[in-house]
C-alpha positions in Angstrom: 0.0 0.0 0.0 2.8 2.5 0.9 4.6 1.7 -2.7 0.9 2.7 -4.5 0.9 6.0 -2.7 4.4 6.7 -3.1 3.6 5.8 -7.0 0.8 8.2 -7.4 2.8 11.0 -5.8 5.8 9.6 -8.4 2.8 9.9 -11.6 1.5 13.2 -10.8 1.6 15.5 -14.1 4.6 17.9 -14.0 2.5 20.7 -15.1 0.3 19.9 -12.0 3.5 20.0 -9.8 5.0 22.8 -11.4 1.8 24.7 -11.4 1.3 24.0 -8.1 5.1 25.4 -6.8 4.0 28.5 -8.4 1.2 28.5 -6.5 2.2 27.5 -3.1 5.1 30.2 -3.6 2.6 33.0 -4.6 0.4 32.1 -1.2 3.2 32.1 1.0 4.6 35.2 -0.2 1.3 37.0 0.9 1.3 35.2 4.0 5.1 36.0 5.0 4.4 40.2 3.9 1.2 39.7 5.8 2.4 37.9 9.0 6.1 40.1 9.4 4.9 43.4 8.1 1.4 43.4 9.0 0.5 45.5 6.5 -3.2 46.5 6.0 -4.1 43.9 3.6 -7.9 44.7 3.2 -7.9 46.1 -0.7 -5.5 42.9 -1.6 -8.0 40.3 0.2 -11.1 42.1 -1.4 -9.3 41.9 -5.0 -8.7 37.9 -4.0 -11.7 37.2 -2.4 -13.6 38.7 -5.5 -10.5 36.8 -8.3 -12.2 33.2 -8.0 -16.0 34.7 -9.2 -14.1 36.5 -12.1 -12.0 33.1 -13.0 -15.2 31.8 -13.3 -17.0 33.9 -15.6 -13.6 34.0 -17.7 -14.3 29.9 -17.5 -17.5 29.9 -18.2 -17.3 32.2 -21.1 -14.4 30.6 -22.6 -16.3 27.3 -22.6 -19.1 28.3 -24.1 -16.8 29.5 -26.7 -15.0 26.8 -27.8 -18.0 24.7 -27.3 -16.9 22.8 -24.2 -19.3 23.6 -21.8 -21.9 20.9 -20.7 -24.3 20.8 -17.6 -23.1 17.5 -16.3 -19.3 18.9 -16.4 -19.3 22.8 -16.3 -21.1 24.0 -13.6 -19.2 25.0 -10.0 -20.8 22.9 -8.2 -17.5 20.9 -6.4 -17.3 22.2 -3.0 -14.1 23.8 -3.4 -15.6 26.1 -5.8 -18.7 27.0 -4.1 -16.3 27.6 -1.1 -14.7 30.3 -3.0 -17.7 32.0 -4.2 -18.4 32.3 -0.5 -15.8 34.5 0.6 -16.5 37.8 -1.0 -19.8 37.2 1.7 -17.3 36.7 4.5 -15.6 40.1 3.9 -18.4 42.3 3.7 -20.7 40.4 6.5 -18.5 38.4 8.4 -20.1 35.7 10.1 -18.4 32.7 12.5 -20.1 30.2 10.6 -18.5 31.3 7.0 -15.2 31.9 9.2 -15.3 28.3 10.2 -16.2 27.1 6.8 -13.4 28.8 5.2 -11.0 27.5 7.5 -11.9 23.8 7.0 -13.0 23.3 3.4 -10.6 25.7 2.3 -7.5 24.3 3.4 -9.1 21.1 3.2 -10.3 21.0 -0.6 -6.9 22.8 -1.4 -4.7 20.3 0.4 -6.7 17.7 -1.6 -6.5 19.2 -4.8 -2.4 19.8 -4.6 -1.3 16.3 -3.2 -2.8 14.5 -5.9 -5.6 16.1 -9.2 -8.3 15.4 -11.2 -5.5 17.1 -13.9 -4.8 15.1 -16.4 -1.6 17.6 -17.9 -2.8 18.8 -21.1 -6.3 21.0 -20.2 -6.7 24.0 -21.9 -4.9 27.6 -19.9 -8.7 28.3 -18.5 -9.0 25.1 -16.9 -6.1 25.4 -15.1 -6.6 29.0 -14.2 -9.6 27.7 -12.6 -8.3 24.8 -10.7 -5.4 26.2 -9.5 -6.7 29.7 -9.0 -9.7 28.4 -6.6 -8.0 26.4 -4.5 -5.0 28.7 -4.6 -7.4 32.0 -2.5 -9.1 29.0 -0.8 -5.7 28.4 0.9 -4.8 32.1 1.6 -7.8 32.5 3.1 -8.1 29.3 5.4 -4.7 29.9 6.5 -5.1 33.8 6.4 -7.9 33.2 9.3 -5.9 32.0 11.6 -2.9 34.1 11.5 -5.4 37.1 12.1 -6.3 35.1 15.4 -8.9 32.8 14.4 -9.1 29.2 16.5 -11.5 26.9 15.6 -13.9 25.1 18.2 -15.7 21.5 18.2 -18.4 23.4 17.9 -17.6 25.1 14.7 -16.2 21.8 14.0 -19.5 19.8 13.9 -21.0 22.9 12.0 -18.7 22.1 9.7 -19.3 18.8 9.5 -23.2 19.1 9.5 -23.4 21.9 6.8 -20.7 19.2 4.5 -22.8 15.9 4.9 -26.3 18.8 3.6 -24.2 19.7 0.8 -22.7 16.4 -0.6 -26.5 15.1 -0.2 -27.9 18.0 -2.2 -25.4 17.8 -4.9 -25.6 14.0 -4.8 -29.5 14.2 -5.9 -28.2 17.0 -8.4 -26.1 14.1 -10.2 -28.3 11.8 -10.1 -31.3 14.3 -11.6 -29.2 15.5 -14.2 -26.3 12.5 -14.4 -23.3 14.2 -13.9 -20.8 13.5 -11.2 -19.8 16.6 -9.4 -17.9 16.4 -6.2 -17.6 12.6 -7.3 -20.6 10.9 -5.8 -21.7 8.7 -8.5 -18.0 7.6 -9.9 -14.1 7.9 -9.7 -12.6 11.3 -10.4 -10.2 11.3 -13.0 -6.5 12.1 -13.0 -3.4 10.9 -10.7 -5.1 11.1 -7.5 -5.5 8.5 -4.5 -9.4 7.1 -5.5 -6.7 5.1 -8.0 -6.4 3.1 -4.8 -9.8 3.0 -3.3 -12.5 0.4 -4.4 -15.2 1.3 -6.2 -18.7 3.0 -5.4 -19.6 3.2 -2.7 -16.5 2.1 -0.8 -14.8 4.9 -2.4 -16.4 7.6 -1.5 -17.2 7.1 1.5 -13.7 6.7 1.9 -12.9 9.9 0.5 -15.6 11.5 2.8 -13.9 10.1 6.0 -10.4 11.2 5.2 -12.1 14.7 4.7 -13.7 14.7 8.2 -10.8 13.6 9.6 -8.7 16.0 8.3 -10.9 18.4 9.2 -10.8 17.4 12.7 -6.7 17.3 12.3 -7.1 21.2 11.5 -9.0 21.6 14.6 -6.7 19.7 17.6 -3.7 21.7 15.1 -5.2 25.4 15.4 -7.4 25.3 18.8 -6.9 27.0 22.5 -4.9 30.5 22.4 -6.2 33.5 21.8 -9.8 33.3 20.8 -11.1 35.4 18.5 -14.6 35.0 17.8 -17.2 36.8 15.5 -20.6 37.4 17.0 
């Protein structure tokens, strides 16, 4: 088992790894100028928290153009990608439940989507923009939250968890209305990416699911206690 996950980690893309460097470097340039300078970083996280909704329409568009676009593949309807849209809410209304939702799915659906991909190494410039550009503010943000003094709770934790399980059940009736498989429920995702090594439905997802929770729950023993912050 330890020689498959070491070989999918060896068969990711190049263009996923390189584009991923990039974007791990870009993130944790803002984060170092924003942890040892503290500069007032309001105007850069309004023009990052609205990027993701512009990537989209430049998606959307673009797909429509060169006849690509489909219902059962298009639409943003993974979680990482409604996630996004989300923030831009967060910064004008900021709300403990969107706080905590940020923190978890972001960094969660991020992590995910930068250990292994659904990228298969030869999709179009827009895709990737997409892809990488999502998850890319979803991980400036999640981590962004705590350095500002966020610190998750077991409450916000089972939020979390509670407002996940509504969504993936939602979307799963979505696929199977319309057949599509966003979010994965109904099939495999494609791409180099550790469902490779699961069984199939539904052993796999529910696999998937777990590791999600857990790693949720990892973010919260990691960032709890200390200083408190919290937004009525």
């Amino acid at each position: 088992m330890i020689n498959d996950i070491i070989n999918v980690f060896i068969n990711l893309p190049s263009k996923h790894l390189s584009h991923t460097i990039i974007t791990l470097a870009i993130i944790a340039l803002l984060l170092m100028i924003r942890r040892i300078h503290r500069y007032d970083f309001r105007l850069i996280d309004l023009l990052l928290g609205f990027l993701p909704m512009l990537i989209e329409i430049i998606f959307q568009i673009l797909s429509i153009f060169h006849r690509e676009w489909t219902i059962i593949k298009t639409l943003p309807l993974e979680i990482s990608y409604l996630t996004s849209f989300v923030i831009p809410i967060y910064l004008y209304k900021p709300s403990r439940k969107i706080q905590c939702w940020i923190f978890y799915v972001g960094i969660w659906s991020a992590t995910a989507a930068f250990v292994n991909t659904i990228m298969m190494g030869a999709e179009p410039w827009y895709v990737l923009l997409r892809y990488y550009g999502h998850h890319g503010v979803l991980l400036y943000f999640g981590i962004s939250l705590y350095i500002n003094g966020y610190r998750p709770t077991f409450k916000d934790y089972y939020s979390t968890v509670y407002t996940m399980v509504f969504i993936i059940c939602i979307i799963g009736l979505i696929n199977i209305t319309i057949g599509s498989n966003y979010m994965f429920t109904r099939f495999k995702p494609p791409g180099m990416n550790f469902s490779l090594l699961m069984p199939d439905w539904p052993y796999y997802f529910i696999i998937i699911v777990t590791i999600a929770l857990l790693f949720c729950a990892l973010l919260y023993f990691i960032g709890r206690e200390k200083l408190h912050k919290s937004i009525k």
